[in-house]
mmCIF file of the N, C-alpha and C atoms, coordinates in Angstrom:
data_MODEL
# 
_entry.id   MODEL 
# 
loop_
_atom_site.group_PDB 
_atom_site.id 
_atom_site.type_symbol 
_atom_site.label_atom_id 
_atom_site.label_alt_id 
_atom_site.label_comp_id 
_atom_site.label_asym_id 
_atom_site.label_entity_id 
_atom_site.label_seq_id 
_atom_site.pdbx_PDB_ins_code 
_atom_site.Cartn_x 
_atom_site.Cartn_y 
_atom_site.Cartn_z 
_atom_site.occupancy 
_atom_site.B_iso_or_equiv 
_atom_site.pdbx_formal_charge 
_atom_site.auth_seq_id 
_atom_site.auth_comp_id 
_atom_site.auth_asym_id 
_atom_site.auth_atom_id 
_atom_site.pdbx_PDB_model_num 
ATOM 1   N N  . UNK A 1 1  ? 28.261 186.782 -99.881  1.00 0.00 ? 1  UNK A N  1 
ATOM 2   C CA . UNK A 1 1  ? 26.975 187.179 -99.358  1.00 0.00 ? 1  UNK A CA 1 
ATOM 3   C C  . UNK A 1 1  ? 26.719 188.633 -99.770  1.00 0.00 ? 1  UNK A C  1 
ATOM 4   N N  . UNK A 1 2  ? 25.202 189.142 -100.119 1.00 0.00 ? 2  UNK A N  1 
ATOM 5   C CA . UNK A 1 2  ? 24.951 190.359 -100.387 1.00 0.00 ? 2  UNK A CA 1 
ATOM 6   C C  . UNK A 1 2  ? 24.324 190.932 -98.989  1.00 0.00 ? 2  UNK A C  1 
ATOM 7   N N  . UNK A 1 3  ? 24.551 192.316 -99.002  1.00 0.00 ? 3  UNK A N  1 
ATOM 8   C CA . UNK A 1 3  ? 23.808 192.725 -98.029  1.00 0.00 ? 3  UNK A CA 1 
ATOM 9   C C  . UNK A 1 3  ? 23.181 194.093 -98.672  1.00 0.00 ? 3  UNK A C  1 
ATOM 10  N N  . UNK A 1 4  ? 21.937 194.288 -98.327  1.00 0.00 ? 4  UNK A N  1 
ATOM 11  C CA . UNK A 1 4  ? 20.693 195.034 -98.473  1.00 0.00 ? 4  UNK A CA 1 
ATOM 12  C C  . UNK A 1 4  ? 20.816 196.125 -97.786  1.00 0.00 ? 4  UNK A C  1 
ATOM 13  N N  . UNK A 1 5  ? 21.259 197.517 -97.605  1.00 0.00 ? 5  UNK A N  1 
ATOM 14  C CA . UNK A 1 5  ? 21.415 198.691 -96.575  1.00 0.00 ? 5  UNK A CA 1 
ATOM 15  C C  . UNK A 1 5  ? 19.800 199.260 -96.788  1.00 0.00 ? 5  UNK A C  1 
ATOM 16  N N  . UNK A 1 6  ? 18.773 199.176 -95.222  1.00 0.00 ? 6  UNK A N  1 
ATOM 17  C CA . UNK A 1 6  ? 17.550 199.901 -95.239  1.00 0.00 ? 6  UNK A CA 1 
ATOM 18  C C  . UNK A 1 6  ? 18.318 201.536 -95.193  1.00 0.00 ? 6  UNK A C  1 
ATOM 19  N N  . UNK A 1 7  ? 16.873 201.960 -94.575  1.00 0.00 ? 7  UNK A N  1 
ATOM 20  C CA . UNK A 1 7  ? 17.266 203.362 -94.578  1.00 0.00 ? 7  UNK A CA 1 
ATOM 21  C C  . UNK A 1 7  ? 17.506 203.545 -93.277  1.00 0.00 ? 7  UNK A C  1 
ATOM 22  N N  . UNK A 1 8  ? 17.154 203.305 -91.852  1.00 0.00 ? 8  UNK A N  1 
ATOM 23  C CA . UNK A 1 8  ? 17.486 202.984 -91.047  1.00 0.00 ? 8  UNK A CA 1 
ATOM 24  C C  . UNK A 1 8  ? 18.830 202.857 -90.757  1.00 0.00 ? 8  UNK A C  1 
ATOM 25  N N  . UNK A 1 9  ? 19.843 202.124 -91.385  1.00 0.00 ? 9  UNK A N  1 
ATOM 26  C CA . UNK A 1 9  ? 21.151 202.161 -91.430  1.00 0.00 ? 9  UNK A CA 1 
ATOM 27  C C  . UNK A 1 9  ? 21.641 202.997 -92.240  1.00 0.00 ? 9  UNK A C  1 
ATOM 28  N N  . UNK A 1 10 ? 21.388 203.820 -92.860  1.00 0.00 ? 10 UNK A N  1 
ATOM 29  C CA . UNK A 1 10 ? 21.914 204.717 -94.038  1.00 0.00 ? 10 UNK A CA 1 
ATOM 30  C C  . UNK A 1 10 ? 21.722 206.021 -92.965  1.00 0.00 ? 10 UNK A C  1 
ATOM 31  N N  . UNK A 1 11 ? 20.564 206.353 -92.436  1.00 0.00 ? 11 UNK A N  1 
ATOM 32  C CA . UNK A 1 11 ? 20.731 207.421 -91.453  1.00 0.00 ? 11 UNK A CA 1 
ATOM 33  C C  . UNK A 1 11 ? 20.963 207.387 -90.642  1.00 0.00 ? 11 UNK A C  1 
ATOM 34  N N  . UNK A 1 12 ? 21.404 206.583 -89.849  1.00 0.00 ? 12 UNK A N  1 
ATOM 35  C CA . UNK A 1 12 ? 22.522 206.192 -88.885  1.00 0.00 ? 12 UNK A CA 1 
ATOM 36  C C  . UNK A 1 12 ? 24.079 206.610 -89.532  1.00 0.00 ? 12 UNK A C  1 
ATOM 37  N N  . UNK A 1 13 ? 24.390 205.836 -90.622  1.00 0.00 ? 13 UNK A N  1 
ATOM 38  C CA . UNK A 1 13 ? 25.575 206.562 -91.240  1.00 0.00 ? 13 UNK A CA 1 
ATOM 39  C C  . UNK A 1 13 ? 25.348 208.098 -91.422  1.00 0.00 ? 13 UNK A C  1 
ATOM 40  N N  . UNK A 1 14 ? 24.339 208.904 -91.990  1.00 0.00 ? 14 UNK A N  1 
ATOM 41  C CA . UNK A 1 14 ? 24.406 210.180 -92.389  1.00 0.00 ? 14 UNK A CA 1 
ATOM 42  C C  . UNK A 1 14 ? 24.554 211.074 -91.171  1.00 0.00 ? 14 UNK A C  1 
ATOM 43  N N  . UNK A 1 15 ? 23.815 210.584 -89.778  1.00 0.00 ? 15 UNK A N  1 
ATOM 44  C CA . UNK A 1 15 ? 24.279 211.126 -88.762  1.00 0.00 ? 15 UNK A CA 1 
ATOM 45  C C  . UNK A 1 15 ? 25.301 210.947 -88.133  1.00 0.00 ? 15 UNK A C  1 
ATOM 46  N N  . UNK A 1 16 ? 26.628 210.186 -88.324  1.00 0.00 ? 16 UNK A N  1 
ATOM 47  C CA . UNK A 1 16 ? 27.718 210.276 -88.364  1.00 0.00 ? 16 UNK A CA 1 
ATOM 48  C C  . UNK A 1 16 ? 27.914 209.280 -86.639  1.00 0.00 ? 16 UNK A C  1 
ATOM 49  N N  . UNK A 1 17 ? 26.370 208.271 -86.550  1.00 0.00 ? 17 UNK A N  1 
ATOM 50  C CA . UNK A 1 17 ? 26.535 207.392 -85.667  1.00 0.00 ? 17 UNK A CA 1 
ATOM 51  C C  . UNK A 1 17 ? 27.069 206.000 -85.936  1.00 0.00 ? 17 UNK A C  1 
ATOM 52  N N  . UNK A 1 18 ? 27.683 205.685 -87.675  1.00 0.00 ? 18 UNK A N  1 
ATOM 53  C CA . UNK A 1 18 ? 27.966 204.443 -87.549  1.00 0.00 ? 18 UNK A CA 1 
ATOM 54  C C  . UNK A 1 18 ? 28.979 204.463 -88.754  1.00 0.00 ? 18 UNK A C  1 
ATOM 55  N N  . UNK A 1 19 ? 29.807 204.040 -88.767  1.00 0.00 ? 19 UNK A N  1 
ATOM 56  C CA . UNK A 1 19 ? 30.644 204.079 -89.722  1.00 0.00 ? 19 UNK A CA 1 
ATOM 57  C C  . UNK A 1 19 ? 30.585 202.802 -90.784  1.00 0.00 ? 19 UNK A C  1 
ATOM 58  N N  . UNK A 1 20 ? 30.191 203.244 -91.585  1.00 0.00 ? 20 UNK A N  1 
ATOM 59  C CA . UNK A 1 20 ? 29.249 202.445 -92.522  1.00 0.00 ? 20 UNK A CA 1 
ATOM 60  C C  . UNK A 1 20 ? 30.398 201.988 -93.835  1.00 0.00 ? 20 UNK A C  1 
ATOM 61  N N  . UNK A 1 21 ? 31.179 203.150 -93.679  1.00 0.00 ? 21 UNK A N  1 
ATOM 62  C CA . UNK A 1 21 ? 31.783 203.489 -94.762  1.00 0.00 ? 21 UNK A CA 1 
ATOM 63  C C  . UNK A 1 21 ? 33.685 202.318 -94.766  1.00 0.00 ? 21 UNK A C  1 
ATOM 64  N N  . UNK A 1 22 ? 33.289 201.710 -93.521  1.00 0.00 ? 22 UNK A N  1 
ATOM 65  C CA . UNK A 1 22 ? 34.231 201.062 -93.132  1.00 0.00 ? 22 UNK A CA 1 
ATOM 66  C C  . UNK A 1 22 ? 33.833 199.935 -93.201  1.00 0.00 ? 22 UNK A C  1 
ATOM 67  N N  . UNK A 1 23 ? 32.769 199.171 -92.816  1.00 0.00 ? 23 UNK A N  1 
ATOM 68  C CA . UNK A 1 23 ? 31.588 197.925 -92.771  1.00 0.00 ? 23 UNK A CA 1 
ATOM 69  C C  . UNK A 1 23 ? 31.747 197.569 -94.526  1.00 0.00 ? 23 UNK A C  1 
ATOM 70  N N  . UNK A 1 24 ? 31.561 198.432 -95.312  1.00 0.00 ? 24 UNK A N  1 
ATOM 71  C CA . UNK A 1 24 ? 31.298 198.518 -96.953  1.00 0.00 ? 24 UNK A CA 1 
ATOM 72  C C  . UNK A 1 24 ? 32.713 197.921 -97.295  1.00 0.00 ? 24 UNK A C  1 
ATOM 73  N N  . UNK A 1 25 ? 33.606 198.041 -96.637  1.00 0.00 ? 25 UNK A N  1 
ATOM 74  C CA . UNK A 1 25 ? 34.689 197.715 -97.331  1.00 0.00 ? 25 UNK A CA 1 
ATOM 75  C C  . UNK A 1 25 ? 35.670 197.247 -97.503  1.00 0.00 ? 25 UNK A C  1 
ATOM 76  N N  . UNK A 1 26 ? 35.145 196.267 -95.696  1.00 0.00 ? 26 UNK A N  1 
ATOM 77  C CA . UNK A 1 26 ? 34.970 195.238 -94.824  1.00 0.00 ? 26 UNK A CA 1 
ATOM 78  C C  . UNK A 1 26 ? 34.527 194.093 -96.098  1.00 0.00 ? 26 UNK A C  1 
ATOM 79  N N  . UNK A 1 27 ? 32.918 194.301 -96.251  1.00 0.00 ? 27 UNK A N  1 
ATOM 80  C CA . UNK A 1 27 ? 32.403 193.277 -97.168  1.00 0.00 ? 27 UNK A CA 1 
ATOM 81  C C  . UNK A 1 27 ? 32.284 193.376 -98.001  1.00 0.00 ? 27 UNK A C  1 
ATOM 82  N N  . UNK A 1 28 ? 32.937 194.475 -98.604  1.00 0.00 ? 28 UNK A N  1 
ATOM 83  C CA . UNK A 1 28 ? 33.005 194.921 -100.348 1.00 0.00 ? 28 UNK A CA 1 
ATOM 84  C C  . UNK A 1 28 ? 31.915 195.602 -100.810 1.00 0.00 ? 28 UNK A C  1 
ATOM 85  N N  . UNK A 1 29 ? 32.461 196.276 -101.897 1.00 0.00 ? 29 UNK A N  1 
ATOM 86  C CA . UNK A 1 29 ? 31.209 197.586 -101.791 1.00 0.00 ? 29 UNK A CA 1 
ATOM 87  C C  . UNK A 1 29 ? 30.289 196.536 -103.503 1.00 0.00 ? 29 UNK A C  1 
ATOM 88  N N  . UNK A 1 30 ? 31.181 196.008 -104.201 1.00 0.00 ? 30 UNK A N  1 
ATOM 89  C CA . UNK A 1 30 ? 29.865 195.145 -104.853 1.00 0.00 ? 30 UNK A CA 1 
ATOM 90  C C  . UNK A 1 30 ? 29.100 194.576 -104.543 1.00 0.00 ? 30 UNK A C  1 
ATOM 91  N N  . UNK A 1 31 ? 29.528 193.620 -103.356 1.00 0.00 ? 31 UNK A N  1 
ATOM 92  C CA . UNK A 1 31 ? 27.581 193.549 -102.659 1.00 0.00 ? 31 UNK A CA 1 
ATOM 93  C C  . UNK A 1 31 ? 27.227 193.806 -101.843 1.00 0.00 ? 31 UNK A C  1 
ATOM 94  N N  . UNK A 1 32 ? 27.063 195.258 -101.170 1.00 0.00 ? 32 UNK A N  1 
ATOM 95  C CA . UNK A 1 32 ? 26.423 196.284 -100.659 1.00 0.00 ? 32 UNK A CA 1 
ATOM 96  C C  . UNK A 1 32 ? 25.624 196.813 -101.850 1.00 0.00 ? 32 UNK A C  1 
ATOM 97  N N  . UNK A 1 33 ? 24.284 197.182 -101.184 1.00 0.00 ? 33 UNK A N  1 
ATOM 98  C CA . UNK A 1 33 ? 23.205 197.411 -102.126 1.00 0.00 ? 33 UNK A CA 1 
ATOM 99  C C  . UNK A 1 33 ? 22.135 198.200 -101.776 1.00 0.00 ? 33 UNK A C  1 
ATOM 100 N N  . UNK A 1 34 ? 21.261 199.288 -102.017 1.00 0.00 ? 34 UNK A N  1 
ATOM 101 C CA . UNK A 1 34 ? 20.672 200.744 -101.843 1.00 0.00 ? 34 UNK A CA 1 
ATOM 102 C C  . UNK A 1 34 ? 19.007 199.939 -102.420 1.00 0.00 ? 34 UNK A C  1 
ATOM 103 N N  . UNK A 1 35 ? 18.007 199.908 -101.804 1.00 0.00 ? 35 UNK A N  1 
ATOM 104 C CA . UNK A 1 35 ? 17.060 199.702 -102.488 1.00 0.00 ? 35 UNK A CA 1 
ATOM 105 C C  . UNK A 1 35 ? 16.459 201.115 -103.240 1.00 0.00 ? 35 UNK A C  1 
ATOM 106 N N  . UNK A 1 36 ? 15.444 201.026 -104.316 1.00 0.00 ? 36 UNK A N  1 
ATOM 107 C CA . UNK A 1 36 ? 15.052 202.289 -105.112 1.00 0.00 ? 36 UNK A CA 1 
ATOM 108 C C  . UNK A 1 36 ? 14.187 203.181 -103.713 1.00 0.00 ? 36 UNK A C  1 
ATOM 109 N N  . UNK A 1 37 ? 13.485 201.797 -103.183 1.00 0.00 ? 37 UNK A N  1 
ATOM 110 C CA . UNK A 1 37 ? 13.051 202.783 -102.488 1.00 0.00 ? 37 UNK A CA 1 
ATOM 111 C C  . UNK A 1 37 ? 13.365 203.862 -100.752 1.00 0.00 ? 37 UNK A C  1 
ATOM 112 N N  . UNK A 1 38 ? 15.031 202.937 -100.555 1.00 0.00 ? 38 UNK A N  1 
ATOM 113 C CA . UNK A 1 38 ? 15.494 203.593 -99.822  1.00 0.00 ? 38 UNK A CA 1 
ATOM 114 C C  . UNK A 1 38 ? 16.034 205.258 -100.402 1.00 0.00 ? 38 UNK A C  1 
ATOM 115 N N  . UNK A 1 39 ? 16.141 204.757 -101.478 1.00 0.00 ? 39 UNK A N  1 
ATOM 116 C CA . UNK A 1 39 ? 17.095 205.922 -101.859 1.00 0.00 ? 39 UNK A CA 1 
ATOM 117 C C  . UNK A 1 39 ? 15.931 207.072 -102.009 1.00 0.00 ? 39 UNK A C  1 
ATOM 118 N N  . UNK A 1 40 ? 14.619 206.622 -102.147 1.00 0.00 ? 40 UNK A N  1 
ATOM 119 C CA . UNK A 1 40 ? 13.401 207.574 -101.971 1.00 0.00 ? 40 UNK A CA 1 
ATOM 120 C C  . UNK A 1 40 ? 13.201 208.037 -100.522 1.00 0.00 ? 40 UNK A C  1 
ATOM 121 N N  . UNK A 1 41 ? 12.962 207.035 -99.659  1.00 0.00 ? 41 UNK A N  1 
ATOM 122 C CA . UNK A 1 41 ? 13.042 207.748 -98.452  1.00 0.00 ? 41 UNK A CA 1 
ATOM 123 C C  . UNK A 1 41 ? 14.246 208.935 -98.134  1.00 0.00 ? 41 UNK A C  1 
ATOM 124 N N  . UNK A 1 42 ? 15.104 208.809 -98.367  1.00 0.00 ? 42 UNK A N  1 
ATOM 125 C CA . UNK A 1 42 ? 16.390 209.689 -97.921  1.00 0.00 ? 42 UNK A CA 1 
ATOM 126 C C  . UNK A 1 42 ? 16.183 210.651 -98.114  1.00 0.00 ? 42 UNK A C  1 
# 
């Protein structure tokens, strides 16, 4: 399964409320995935 990270969950990780970085690697960081335009919001 792929999963889609909004930005919503990405700044949740950047504020150091979710450990994201553990979830990623949990389900593997090849399909974990950044949309163009999240990475614009940020």
């Amino acid at each position: 399964m792929q999963y889609l990270l909004d930005t919503n969950i990405c700044v949740f990780f950047l504020r150091g409320m979710l450990k994201l970085d553990e979830i990623i690697r949990g389900k593997g960081v090849a399909n974990c995935f950044i949309s163009e335009l999240t990475v614009f919001e940020l």
